[in-house]
N, C-alpha and C positions, 0 to 999 in steps of 0.2 A: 627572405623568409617566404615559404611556399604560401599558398593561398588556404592548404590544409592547416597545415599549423596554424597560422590564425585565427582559423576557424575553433581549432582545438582550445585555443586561447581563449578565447571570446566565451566556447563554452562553460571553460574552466571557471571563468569570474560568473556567468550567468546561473549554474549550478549551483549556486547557495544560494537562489532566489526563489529556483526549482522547490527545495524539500519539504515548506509548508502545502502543494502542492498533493503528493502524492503519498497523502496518509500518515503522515507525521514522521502508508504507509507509510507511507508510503509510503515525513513520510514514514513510508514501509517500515518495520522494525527500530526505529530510530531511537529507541531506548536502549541499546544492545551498547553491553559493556566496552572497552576500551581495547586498540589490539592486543591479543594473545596470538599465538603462533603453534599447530599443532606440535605433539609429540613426535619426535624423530628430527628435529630442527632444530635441538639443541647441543652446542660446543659439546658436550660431557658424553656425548655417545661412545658406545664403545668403538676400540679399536676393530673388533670382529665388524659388526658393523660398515665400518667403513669401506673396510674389505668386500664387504658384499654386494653394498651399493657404490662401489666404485665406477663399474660398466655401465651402471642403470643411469637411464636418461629422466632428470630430474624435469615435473613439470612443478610450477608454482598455482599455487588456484586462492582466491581471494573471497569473501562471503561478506556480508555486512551485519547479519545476525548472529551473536554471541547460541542463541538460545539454539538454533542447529548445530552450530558447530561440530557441539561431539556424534552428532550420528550422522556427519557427513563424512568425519575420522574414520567411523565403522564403513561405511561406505568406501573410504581409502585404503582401509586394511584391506577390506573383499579382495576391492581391485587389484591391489598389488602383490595377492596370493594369487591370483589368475595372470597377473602381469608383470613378472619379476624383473623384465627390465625395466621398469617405469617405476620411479617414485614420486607422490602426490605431498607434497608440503602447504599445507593450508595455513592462510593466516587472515585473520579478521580484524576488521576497522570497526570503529561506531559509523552510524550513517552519513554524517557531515565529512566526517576524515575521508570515509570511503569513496565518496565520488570526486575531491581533491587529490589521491593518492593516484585514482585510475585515471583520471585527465592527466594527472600533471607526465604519468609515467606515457600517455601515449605522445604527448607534444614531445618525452625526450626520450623517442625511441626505445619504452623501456616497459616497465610492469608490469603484471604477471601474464601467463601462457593463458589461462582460463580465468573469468570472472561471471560471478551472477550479475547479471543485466536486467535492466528494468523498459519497461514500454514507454516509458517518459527519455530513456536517454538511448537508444540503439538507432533510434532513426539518425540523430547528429553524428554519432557515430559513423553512422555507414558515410554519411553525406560526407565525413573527414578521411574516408577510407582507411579506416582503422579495423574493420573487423575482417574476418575471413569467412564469404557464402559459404554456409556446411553444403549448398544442393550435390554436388558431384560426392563428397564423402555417404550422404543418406542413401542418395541412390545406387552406389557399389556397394554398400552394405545391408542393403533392401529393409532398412529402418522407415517401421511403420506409424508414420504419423499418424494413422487415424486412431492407436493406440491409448489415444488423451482425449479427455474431454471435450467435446465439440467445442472449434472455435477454437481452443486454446494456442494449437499449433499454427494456425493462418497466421495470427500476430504476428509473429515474429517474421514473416515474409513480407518484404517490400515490393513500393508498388512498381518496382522492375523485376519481381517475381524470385527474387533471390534472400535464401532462407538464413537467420542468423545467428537463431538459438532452437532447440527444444526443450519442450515444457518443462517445467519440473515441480510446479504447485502453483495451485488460486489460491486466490482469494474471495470473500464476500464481505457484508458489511452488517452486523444486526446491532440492537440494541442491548448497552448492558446497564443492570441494574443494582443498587443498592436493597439487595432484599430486605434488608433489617427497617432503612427507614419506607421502602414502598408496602412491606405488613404494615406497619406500624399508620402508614396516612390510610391504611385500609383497600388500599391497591394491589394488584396483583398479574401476574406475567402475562396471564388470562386477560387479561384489561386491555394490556399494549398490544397483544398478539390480534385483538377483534378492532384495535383501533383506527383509526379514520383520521387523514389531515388536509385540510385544504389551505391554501395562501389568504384569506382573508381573514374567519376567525379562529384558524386552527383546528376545526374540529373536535371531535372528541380526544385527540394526542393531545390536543390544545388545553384541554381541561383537566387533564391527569397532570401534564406539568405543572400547571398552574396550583392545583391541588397540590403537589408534592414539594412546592417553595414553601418557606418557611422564614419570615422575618424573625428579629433579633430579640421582640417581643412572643414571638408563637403564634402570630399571627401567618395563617395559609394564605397562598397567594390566589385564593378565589374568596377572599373576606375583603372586605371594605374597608378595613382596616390597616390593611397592609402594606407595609415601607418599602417601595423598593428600593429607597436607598440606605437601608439597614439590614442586609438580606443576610440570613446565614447558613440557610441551603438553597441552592441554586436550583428547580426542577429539572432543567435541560443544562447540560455541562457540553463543551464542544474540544473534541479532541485535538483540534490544532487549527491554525489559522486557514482562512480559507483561499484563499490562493486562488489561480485559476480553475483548477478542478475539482476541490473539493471533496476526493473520494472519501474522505469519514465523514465530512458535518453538511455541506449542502445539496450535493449531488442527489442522494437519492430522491429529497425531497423536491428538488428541480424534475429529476427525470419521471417522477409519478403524474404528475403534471399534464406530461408528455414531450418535454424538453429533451431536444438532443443538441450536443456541444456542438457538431460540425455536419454538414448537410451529406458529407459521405464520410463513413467511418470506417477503415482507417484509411489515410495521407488524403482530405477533403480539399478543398480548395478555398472552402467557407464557413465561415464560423458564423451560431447565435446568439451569440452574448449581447445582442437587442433585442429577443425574444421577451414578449411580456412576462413568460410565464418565470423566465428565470427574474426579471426584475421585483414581480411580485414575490417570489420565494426568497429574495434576499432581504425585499422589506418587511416579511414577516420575523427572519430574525432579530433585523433589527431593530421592530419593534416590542419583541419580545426582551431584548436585550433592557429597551429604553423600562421597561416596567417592572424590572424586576429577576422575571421569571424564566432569563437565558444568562449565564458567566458573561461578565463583560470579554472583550478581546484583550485588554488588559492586562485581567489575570491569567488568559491561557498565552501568552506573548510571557509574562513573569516569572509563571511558575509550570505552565506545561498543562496541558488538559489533561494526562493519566494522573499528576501529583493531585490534582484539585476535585478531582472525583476519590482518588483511594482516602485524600485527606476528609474527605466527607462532605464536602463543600456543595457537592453536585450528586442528586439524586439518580439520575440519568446522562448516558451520555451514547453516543452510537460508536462503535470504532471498527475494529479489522477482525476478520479470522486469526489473521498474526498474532492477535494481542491475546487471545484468551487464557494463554500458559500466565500472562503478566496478571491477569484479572483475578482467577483464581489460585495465585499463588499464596507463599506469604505475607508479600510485602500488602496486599489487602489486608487490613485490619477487619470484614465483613463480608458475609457470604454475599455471593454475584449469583443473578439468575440473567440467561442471557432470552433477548423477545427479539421477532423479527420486525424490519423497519413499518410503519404503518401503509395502510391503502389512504392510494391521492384520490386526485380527481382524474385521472384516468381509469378507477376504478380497477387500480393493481398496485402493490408495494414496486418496489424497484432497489437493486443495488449494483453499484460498479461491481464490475466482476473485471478482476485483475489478475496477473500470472506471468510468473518469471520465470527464464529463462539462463542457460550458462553458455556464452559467449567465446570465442576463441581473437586473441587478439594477433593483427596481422602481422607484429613483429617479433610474435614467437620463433624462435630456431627450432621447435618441435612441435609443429602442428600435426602431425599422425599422430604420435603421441596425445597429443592437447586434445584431435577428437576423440582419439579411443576412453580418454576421460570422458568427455561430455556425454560421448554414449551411453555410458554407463549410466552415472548420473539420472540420463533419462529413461532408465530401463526400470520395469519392474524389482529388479535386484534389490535398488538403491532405495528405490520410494517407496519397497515394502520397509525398510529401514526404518526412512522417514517418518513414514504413519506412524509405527509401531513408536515413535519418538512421541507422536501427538504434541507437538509445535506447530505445524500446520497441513495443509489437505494437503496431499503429492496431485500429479497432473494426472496419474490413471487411475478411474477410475476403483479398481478393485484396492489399490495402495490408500486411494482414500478412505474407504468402506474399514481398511483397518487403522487407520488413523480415529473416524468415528468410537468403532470398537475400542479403541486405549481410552477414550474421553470415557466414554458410558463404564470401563472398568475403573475408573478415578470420581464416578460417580458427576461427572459433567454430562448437562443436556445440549450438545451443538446442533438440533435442528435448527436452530433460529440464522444459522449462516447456512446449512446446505438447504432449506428449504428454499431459496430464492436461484438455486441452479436445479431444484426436484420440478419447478412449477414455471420454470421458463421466464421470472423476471428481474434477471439480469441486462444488464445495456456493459457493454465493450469502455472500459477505461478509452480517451479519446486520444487517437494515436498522429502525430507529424511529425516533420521535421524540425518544429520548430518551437519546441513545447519551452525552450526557457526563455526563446522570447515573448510567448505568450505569458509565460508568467510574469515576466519583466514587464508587461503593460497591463495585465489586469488582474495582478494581485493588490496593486498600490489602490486601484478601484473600488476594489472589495473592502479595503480597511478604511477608506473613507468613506463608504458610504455605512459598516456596520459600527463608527464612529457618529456617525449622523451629520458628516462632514457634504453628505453631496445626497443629492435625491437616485434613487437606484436607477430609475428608468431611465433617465439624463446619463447617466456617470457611464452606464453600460452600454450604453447605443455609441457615447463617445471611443469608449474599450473597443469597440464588437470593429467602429472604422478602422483602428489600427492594427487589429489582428486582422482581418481582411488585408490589409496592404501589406501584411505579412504573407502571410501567405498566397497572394498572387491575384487574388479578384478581383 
């Protein structure tokens, strides 16, 4: 067995240690319905049909978000009226399936021509030599990176200078809220947006949660009276577990601070995860946790951070751009007002700013094909599609600005996610090779110490030596 495959192996099993990690995104979309398979991929097509697309060189593309799906379809139709030999058959996993499906197909030589990629999994990939460098395809076709959002396109380039996706959407991360019960405790969007937090007593975010908990009596969690082991609204709800990175629930509040995960971002050599500032910002949850006034880890491990906030449980919670179609959809029973993350003690908000990409794998039999998709994809064409979808921001800017414009005609306010890429405090998702064994060592850390199993400062400086000896220092 090669040394790749192995490696391929190893990630295979590590990757579901990964997706509390990266947003629930992280992760990403991880709510997204069960595969479907676009139209045209079904046995009952016509016989004309067949006939047509007989000559045509089929690529397969994969996604992991239900919620795109259909205006990545629209996207396929475009294409394959501009590109009649080529047909695009899309099929979508849920999150967990999905990165099982694409490990398992590249250990057996197999899986689809094109896949969305994520910045948590493309470095393993490269290291197992699975992908294929777009650089020689960009540069014959004089595809202009600088067309995306600063920063967004470097990502995807490794630190041997070889490129392996284009953009194709951010993300960012704000607060969203329960309008009905933050009227009602006499708070307001206004409140969170001028609010302040710091690691020891919270600040005034500190005191708007607090205020917004609700014991089983009615007692608020800034009375004297109050149970917090009777709680029946949670102030602060937490999107998913915290895992190494954090990008919904602790990140931001680490990196306001002034905390950064790795001493050069992206492919660093050194991690801080025995940085005070992140130790104190974990003990603040979890001493928020211990009083009441944060969802234990419990119930988002039980039942899901999005269930325990739409179920009313939790006042507040912080999540993704991704998520805001989920928030103000039906399945909320209560209007959602969305507020940007609060100002640290570095005297700025802060959010991960994340963005994926579409990937070509190396054992496609159609990789021209396979790029002249990806291009696409990353053109204006596709991403004005996109916005116009408003599921989330596309990578160019003007494709976002109409993505915006769809929220504002659906009567949504998403400044609370683009203001932290309008005012420059955003920090880089943390990028290596070696993201699931980081997970694999200091997620288990995280849950025992927001368990009150271990002291943070301790538990993390322990964490922080064997991600260093991972990574090389």
């Amino acid at each position: 067995m090669t040394k790749a495959l192995w490696r391929l192996l190893a990630v295979l099993f590590a990757f579901s240690l990964v997706a509390a990690a990266c947003g629930g995104d992280d992760d990403e979309e991880a709510d997204a319905p069960a595969a479907t398979e676009a139209p045209g991929a079904d046995d009952a097509d016509s016989d004309a049909d067949d006939d047509m697309s007989a000559e045509a060189v089929g690529i397969e593309y994969w996604l992991w978000d239900g919620n795109q799906q259909p205006f990545y379809e629209q996207c396929a139709a475009d294409f394959e009226a501009a590109n009649p030999g080529i047909d695009v058959e899309i099929t979508q996993f849920g999150w967990g399936d999905y990165w099982t499906n694409v490990t398992a197909g590249f250990a057996s030589g197999s899986g689809p021509d094109v896949f969305t990629d994520h910045l948590a999994r493309y470095p393993e990939f490269v290291a197992s030599d699975v992908l294929v460098p777009l650089n020689d395809f960009v540069e014959r076709d004089g595809v202009d990176t600088g067309a995306y959002f600063p920063g967004l396109a470097e990502l995807w380039v490794d630190n041997h200078g070889n490129r392996y996706g284009l953009p194709k959407d951010f993300d960012t991360i704000a607060l969203v809220m329960n309008a009905d019960h933050v009227a009602g405790a006499g708070v307001s969007a206004a409140d969170f947006a001028a609010a302040e937090w710091n690691p020891d007593d919270g600040g005034s975010f500190g005191e708007l949660i607090r205020k917004l908990s609700v014991d089983a009596n009615g007692n608020t969690g800034d009375s004297a009276d109050f149970d917090p082991g009777n709680v029946e609204v949670y102030g602060l709800g937490l999107e998913g577990n915290f895992g190494a990175f954090g990008q919904t629930t602790f990140s931001a509040f680490a990196a306001s601070t002034g905390f950064e995960f790795l001493d050069v971002n992206p492919f660093g050599d050194s991690a801080n995860y025995d940085d005070a500032r992140l130790a104190a910002t974990i003990d603040w949850f979890t001493r928020m946790i211990e009083a009441g006034y944060v969802v234990p880890i419990e119930d988002v491990e039980s039942l899901g951070g999005t269930t325990v906030f739409q179920n009313g449980s939790a006042a507040v919670m912080a999540d993704g751009s991704w998520k805001i179609g989920t928030y103000v959809g039906a399945d909320t029973p209560f209007d959602v007002e969305f507020a940007p993350l609060p100002v640290g003690p570095s005297g700025s908000r802060a959010s991960m700013f994340n963005g994926l990409a579409d990937s070509i794998n190396k054992h496609s039999e159609h990789q021209e094909e396979a790029w002249q998709w990806v291009k696409h994809m990353a053109s204006a064409e596709c991403q004005n599609v996109i916005g116009e979808g408003a599921v989330v921001f596309p990578a160019i800017p003007s494709a976002a600005e109409i993505a915006i414009a769809a929220h504002q005609g659906n009567g949504v306010d998403v400044t609370a996610f683009t203001v932290h890429v309008d005012d420059g405090t955003t920090f880089l998702f943390p990028i290596t090779d070696s993201a699931s064994q980081i997970e694999a060592i200091v997620g288990p850390a995280m849950q025992e110490i927001l368990r009150g199993q271990a002291d943070a400062a301790e538990r993390l400086a322990q964490a922080s030596d064997e991600v260093n000896a991972v990574l090389g220092s």
